[in-house]
C-alpha positions as CSV (number, residue, x, y, z in Angstrom):
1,X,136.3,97.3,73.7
2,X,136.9,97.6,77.8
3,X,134.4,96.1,79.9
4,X,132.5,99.5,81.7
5,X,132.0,97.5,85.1
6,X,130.7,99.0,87.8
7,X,133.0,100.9,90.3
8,X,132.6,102.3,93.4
9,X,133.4,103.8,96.7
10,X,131.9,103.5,100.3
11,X,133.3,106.8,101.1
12,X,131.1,108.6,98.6
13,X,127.3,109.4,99.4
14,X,124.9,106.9,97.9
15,X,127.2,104.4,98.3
16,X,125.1,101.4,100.3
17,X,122.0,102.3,97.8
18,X,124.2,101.4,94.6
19,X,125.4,98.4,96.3
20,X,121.9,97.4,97.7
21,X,120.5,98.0,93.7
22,X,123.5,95.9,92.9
23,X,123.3,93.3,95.0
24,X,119.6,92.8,94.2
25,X,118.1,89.7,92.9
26,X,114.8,88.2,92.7
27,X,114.8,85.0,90.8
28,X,111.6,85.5,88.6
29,X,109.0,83.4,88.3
30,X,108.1,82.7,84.5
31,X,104.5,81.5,84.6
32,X,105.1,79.6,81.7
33,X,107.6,77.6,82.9
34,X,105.4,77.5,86.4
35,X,102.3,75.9,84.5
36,X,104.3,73.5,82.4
37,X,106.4,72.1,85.4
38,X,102.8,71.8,86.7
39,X,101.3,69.6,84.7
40,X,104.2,67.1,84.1
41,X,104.6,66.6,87.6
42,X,100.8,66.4,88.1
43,X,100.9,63.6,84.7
44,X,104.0,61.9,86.4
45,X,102.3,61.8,89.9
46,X,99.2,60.1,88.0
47,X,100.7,57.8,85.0
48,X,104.0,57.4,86.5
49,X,106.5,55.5,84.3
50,X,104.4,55.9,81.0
51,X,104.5,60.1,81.5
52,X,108.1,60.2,82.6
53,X,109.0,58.0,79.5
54,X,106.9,60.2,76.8
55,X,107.9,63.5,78.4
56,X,112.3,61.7,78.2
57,X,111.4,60.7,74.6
58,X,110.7,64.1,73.9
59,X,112.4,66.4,75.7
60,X,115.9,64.8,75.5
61,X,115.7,63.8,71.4
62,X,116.0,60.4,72.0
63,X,117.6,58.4,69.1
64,X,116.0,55.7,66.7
65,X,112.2,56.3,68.0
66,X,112.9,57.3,71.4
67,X,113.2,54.1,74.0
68,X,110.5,51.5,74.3
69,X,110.8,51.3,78.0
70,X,112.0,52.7,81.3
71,X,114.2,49.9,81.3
72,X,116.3,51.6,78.2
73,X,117.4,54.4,80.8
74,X,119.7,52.8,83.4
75,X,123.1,52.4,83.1
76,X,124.0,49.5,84.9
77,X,127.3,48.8,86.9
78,X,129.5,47.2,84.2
79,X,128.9,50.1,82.0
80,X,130.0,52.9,84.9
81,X,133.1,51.0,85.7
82,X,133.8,50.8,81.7
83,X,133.3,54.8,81.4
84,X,135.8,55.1,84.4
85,X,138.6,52.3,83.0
86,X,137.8,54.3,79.5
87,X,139.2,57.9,80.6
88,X,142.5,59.4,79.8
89,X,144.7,58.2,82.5
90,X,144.9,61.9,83.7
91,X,141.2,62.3,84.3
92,X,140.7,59.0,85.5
93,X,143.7,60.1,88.3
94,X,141.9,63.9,88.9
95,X,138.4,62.4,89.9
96,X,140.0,59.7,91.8
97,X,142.0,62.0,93.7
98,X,139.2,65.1,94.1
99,X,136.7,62.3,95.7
100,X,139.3,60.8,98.2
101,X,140.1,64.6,99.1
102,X,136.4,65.3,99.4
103,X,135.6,61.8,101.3
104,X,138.4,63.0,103.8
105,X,136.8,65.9,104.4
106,X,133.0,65.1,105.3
107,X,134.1,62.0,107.0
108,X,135.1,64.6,109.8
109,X,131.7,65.8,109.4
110,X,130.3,62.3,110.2
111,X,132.6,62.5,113.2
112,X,131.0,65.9,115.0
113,X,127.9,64.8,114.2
114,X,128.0,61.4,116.6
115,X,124.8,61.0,118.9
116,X,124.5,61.7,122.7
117,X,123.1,61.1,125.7
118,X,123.0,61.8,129.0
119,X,121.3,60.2,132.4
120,X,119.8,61.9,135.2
121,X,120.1,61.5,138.9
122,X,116.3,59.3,138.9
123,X,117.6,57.3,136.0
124,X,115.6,59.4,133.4
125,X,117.7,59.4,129.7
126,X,117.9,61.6,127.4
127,X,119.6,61.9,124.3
128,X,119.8,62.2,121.0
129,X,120.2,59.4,117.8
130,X,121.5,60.2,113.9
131,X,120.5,57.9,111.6
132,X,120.5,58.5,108.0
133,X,118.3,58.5,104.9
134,X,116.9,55.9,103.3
135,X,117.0,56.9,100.3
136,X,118.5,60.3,98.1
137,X,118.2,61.4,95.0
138,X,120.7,63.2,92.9
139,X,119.8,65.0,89.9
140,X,123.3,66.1,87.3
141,X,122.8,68.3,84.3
142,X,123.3,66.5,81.0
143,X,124.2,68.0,77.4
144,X,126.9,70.4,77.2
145,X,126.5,71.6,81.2
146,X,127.8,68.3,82.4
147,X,129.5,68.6,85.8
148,X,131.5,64.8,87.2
149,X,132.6,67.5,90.1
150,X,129.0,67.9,91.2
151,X,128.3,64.0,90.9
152,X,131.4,63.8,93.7
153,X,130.0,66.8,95.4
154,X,126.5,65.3,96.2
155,X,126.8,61.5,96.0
156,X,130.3,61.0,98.3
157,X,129.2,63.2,101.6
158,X,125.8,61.2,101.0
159,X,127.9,58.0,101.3
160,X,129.7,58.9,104.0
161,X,126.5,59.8,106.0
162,X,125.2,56.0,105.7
163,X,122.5,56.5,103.0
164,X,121.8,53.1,101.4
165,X,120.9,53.7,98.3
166,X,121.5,57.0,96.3
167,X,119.6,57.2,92.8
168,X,121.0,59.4,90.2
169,X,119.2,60.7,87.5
170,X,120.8,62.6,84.6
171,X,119.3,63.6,81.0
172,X,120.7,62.3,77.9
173,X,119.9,65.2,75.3
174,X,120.0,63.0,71.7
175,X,121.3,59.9,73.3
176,X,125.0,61.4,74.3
177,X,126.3,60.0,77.7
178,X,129.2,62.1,79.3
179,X,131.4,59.8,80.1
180,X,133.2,61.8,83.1
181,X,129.7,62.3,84.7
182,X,129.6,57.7,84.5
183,X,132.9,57.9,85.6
184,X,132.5,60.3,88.7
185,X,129.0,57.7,89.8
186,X,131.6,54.8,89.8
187,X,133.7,56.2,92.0
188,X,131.8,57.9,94.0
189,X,129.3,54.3,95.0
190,X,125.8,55.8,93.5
191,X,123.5,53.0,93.8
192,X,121.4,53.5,90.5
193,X,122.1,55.6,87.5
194,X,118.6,56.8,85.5
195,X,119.3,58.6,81.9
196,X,116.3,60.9,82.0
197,X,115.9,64.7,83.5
198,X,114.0,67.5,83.7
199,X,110.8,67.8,86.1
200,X,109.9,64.7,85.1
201,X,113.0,63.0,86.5
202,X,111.7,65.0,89.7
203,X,108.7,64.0,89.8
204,X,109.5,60.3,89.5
205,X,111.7,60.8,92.3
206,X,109.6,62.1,94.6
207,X,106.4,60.6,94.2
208,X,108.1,57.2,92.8
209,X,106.7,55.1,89.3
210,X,106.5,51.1,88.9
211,X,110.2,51.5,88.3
212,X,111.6,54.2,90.4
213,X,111.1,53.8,94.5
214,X,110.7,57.4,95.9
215,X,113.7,59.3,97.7
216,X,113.5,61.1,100.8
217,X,115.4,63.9,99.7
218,X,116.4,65.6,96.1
219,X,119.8,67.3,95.6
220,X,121.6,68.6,93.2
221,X,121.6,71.5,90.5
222,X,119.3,71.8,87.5
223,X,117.6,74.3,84.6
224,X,114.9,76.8,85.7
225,X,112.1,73.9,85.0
226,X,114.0,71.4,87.8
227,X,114.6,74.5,90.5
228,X,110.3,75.2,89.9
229,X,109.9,71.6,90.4
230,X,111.7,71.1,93.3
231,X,110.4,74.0,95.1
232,X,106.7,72.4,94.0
233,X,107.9,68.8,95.9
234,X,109.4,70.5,98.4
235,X,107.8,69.1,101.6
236,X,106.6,65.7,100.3
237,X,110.6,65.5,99.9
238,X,113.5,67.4,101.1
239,X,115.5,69.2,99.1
240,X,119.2,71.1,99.7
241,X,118.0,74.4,98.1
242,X,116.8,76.5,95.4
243,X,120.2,77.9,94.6
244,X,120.7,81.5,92.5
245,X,123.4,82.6,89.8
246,X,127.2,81.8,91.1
247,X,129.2,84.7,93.1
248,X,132.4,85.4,94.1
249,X,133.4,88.3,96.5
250,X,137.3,89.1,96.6
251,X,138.9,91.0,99.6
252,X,142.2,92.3,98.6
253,X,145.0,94.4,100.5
254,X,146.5,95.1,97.0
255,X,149.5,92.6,97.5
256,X,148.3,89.9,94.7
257,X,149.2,89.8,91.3
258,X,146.6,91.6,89.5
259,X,146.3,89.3,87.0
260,X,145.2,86.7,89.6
261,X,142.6,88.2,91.0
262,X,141.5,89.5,87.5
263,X,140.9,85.4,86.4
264,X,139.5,84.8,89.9
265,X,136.8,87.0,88.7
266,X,136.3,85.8,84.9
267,X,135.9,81.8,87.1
268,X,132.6,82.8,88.4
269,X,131.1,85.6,85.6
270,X,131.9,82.2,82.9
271,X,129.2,80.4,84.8
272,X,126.2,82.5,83.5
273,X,125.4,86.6,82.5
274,X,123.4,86.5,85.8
275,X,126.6,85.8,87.9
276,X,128.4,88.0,90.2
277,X,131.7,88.9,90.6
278,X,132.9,91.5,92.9
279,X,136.7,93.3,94.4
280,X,136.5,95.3,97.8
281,X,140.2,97.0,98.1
282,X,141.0,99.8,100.5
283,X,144.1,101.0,97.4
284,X,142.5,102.8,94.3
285,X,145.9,102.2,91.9
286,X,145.3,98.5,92.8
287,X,142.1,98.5,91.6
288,X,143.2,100.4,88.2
289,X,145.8,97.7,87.9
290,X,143.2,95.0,88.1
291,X,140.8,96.8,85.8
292,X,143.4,97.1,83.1
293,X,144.1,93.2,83.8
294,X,140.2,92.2,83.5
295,X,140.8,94.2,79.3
296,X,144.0,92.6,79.1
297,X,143.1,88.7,79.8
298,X,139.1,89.0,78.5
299,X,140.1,88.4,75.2
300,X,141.8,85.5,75.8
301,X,138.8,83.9,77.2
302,X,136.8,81.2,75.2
303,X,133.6,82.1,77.2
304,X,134.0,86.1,76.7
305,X,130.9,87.1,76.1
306,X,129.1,85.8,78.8
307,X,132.2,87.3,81.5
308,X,131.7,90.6,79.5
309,X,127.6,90.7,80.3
310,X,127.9,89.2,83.7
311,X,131.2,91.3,85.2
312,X,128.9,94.7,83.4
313,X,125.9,93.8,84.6
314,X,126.8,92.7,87.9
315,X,130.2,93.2,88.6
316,X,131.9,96.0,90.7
317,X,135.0,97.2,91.3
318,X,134.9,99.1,95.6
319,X,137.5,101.1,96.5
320,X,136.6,100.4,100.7
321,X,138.1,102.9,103.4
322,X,140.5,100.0,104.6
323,X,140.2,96.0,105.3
324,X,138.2,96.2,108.4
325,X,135.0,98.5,106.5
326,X,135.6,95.3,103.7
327,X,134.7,92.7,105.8
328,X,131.9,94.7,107.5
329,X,130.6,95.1,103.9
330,X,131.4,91.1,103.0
331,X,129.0,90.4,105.9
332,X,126.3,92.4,104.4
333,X,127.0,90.8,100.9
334,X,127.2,86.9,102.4
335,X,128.3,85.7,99.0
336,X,128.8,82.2,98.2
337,X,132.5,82.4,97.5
338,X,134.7,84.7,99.5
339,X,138.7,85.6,98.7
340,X,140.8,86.7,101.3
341,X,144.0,87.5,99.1
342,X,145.6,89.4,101.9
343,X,148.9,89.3,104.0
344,X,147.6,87.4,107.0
345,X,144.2,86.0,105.9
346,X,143.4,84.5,108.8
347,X,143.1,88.0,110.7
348,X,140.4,89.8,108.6
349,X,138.6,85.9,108.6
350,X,138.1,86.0,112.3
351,X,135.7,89.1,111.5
352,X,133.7,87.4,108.8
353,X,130.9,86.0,110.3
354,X,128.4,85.2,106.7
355,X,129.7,83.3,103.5
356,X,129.3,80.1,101.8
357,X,132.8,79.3,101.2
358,X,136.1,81.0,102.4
359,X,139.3,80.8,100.6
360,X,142.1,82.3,102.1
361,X,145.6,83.6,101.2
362,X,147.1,84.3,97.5
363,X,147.0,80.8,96.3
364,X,143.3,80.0,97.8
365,X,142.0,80.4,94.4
366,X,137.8,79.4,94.1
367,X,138.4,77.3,91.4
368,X,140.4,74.8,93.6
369,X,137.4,74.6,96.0
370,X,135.0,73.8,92.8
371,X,137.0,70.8,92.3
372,X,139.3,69.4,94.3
373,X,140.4,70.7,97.8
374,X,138.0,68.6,99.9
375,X,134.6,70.9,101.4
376,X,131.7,71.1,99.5
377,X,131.1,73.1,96.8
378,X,127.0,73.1,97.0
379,X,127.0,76.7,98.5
380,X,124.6,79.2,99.3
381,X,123.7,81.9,97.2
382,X,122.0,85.0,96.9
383,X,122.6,86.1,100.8
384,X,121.4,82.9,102.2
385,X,124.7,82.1,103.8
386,X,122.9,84.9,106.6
387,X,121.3,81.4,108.0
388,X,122.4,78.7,105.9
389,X,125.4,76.2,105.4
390,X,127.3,74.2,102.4
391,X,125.7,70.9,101.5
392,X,127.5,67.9,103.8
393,X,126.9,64.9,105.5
394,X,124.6,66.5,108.1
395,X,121.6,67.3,105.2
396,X,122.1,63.5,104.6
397,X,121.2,62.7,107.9
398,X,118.8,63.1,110.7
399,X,118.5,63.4,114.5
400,X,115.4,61.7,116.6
401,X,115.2,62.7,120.6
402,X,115.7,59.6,122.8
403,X,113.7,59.9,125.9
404,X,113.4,57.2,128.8
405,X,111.6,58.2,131.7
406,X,112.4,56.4,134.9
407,X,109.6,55.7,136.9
408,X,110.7,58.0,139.6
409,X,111.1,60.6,136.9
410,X,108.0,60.4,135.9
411,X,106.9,61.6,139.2
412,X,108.8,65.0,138.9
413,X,107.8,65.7,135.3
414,X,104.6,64.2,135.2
415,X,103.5,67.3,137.9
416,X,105.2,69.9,135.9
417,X,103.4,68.5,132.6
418,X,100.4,68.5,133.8
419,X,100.7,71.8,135.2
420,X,101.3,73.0,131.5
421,X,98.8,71.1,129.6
422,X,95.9,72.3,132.2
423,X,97.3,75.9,131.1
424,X,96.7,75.6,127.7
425,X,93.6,73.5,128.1
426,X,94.7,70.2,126.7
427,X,93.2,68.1,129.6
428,X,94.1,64.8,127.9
429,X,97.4,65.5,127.8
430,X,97.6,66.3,131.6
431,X,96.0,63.0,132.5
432,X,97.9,61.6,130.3
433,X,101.0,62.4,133.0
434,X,99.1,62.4,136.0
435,X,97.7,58.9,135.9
436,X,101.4,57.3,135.9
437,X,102.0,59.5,139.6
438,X,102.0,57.2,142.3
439,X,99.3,58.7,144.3
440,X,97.0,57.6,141.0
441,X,97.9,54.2,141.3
C-alpha cells in the first residue's frame, strides 16, 4: 500500500498554516509519568543508595534475586577493555576510528575557546578564564536502544574539555550488557561505568548516594521518565537539553538520485513514529520520482512500520517556488538535520542561518554525521536551533571574569560605581568603592 505522505506547495493559499500544523509539537506532559518520576527522585534524594538499588532491582529485571549491593553495578576497567578486545575486528576498527575522527574535531573547539585578557593604560586587568567541570554525568539507553555512537558523542568532547572524571550510567534490562556500548566507554576514557538507569540513575547523579559523588552536569538521551527527570534536576545540575523526536529536512535542486534522498528520509522516520522527515524541491517531476522511490525501497525496510507512521504522520513532500524560497522556509523550520543535495551546496548554505546540523552536497548523507564524520551529533530539536548549538566541548566547560583593579583604577571606576549604586539606592555598595578613593584615605 503507498505511503499517503503529506505534500505540498508554498505557492498555493494556506500554505504556511499547513506547514505551521505540521511542524507543530508540544511534548506532552503525562502526569503519570510526572508523579512517578517524582517520587523516585524525591525517595532517591532521601534513601540514596538503598532506593536507587530497589527501584534497579525492579525496573531493569535483575537476574537471580536482583543485586545485593550497589557495588554489583559497576563495571570495572578490566571488564571495558575485555568488551573492546572481544569485538569483531570490524567493529572494534569503526569505533576506534569514529572517536579519533570525533576527538579531532572538538579538540578545535578547545582551541577557540582559549581564555583572554587584556590590560589597561592604569594597569587594571581584565579578562576572562575556562576551566572545566568537575565532574559529568552521562546517561546511555540500555536494552534493545543501545547507542556506543552516543557513548563517543558525549563522553570524548567531555574529555577533550578537561573534565576529570565522567560517570556513566546505563541500565541493564534482565542483566544483558551491550558489549559495543563497554566497548565505546573504553575508548572513549569514561571514568566510572554504573549499570543502573532510569530517574533513579538521575537522581543518584545529581543529588549523589554513599556510593555515587554528584555531577555538575547530566547529558545524554533517555526514555520519557529520564527527559521528566532531568528537567526536574535541572538547576541543582546542568543539563544539555530536553531533546524532541529526530528530524531531517532535505533541500534538493532535483539533481540526486531519487533513491538517495528517498533512504535519507526512511534514516530519521526509523528513529520513532513521532520523527520528521521532510523534502523542499523547487521541480514537481522530482518530487514524483522520489515519492515513487519512498513505495519502492519501504518494503525493503526491516523497521517499515514505524517509517510508514512517522513519514504519514509527519512527513511532507514541498514543491518550493525555487532554492532561494527553500532556504527562507528551512530557516523557519530550524531542523536538527539539514540536506543540501544541490549543485553547489555551499551557495544556498551561506543563506541558512538556523539548523542543528548541515550536511552538504550529494554524498553528505545524515547518517555519516550520526556516526562517524567528526561534529557532534547531540543536536537540537524541535526549532531550538533558533538559539541553540550541538553539544561540544564548550557545555563541558565554563568561563569566570578575571578582574584586577589597579589602584589607580580604582580611582576612575570607583567614582563611576558609586555614582550607579547611589542611583539605585544600594548605599553599601557605593561606599564600598568610594572608601578605596584617595581622598578617603
Amino acid at each position: 500500500m503507498p505511503i499517503q505522505i503529506t505534500k505540498l506547495d508554498s505557492s498555493q493559499a494556506g500554505f504556511h498554516t499547513a506547514l505551521s500544523a505540521l511542524l507543530a509539537f508540544e511534548a506532552s506532559t503525562d502526569e503519570a509519568i510526572e508523579r512517578s518520576v517524582a517520587a523516585i527522585l524525591a525517595d532517591v534524594k532521601a534513601r540514596g543508595d538503598a532506593a536507587v538499588l530497589e527501584y534497579t532491582n525492579r525496573f531493569d529485571r535483575i537476574p537471580d534475586g536482583g543485586a545485593a549491593s550497589m557495588a554489583a553495578f559497576d563495571i570495572g576497567q578490566a571488564e571495558l577493555d575485555a568488551a573492546l578486545a572481544g569485538l569483531p575486528e570490524a567493529q572494534r576498527l569503526a569505533l576506534q576510528t569514529a572517536a579519533e575522527r570525533i576527538r579531532l574535531f572538538h579538540q578545535r573547539q578547545k582551541q577557540e575557546l582559549c581564555g583572554f585578557s587584556y590590560t589597561e593604560a592604569d594597569g587594571t586587568v581584565l579578562g576572562q578564564k575556562i576551566t572545566p567541570l568537575d565532574r559529568v554525568g552521562i546517561y546511555v539507553p540500555g536494552g534493545k536502544a543501545a547507542y556506543p555512537s552516543s557513548v563517543l558523542m558525549n563522553a570524548v568532547p567531555a574529555k577533550v574539555a578537561g573534565v576529570a572524571e565522567i560517570i556513566m550510567v546505563v541500565p541493564t534490562p534482565d542483566g544483558v550488557k551491550n558489549q559495543m556500548v563497554l566497548a565505546a566507554a573504553a575508548i572513549a576514557g569514561v571514568t566510572r561505568v554504573i549499570t543502573i538507569g532510569g530517574a533513579q540513575a538521575v537522581g543518584a547523579l545529581a543529588h549523589g548516594t554513599a556510593t555515587i559523588a554528584p555531577v555538575d552536569k547530566i547529558v545524554g538521551p533517555g526514555n520519557a521518565y529520564v527527559a521528566a527527570a532531568k528537567r526536574r534536576v535541572f538547576g541543582i545540575v546542568g543539563i544539555d537539553m530536553i531533546a524532541g523526536p529526530s528530524e531531517i529536512l532535505i533541500i534538493c535542486d532535483g539533481s540526486t538520485d531519487p533513491d538517495w534522498v528517498a533512504m535519507d528520509l526512511f534514516s530519521q522516520a526509523e528513529h520513532d513514529e513521532l520523527a520528521q522527515a521532510i523534502l523542499l524541491c523547487p521541480d514537481a517531476d522530482y518530487i514524483a520520482r522520489v515519492e515513487a522511490s519512498i513505495n519502492k525501497l519501504l518494503p525493503t525496510m526491516p523497521r517499515q512500520d514505524t517509517i510508514r507512521t512517522s513519514l504519514s504522520d509527519r512527513g511532507a513532500l514541498v514543491k518550493v517556488r525555487d532554492m532561494a524560497e527553500a532556504c527562507a522556509i528551512a530557516n523557519s523550520i530550524a531542523a536538527e538535520h539539514l540536506e543540501i543535495s544541490a549543485e553547489n551546496p555551499q551557495q544556498w548554505a551561506d543563506q541558512i542561518r538556523h539548523a542543528g546540523a548541515m550536511f552538504l552536497g550529494r554524498f553528505s548523507s545524515e547518517s555519516l554525521g550520526d556516526y562517524c564524520c567528526g561534529p557532534n551529533h547531540v543536536l537540537p530539536t524541535s526549532r531550538t536551533a533558533r538559539f541553540s548549538s550541538p553539544l561540544g566541548v564548550y557545555d563541558f566547560q565554563k568561563r569566570s571574569s578575571v578582574i584586577f583593579v589597579s589602584e589607580a583604577g580604582a580611582q576612575t571606576l570607583g567614582k563611576v560605581a558609586a555614582e550607579l549604586a547611589y542611583g539605585e539606592g544600594l548605599q553599601a555598595h557605593a561606599r564600598s568603592a568610594e572608601l578605596r578613593l584617595k581622598s578617603n584615605a
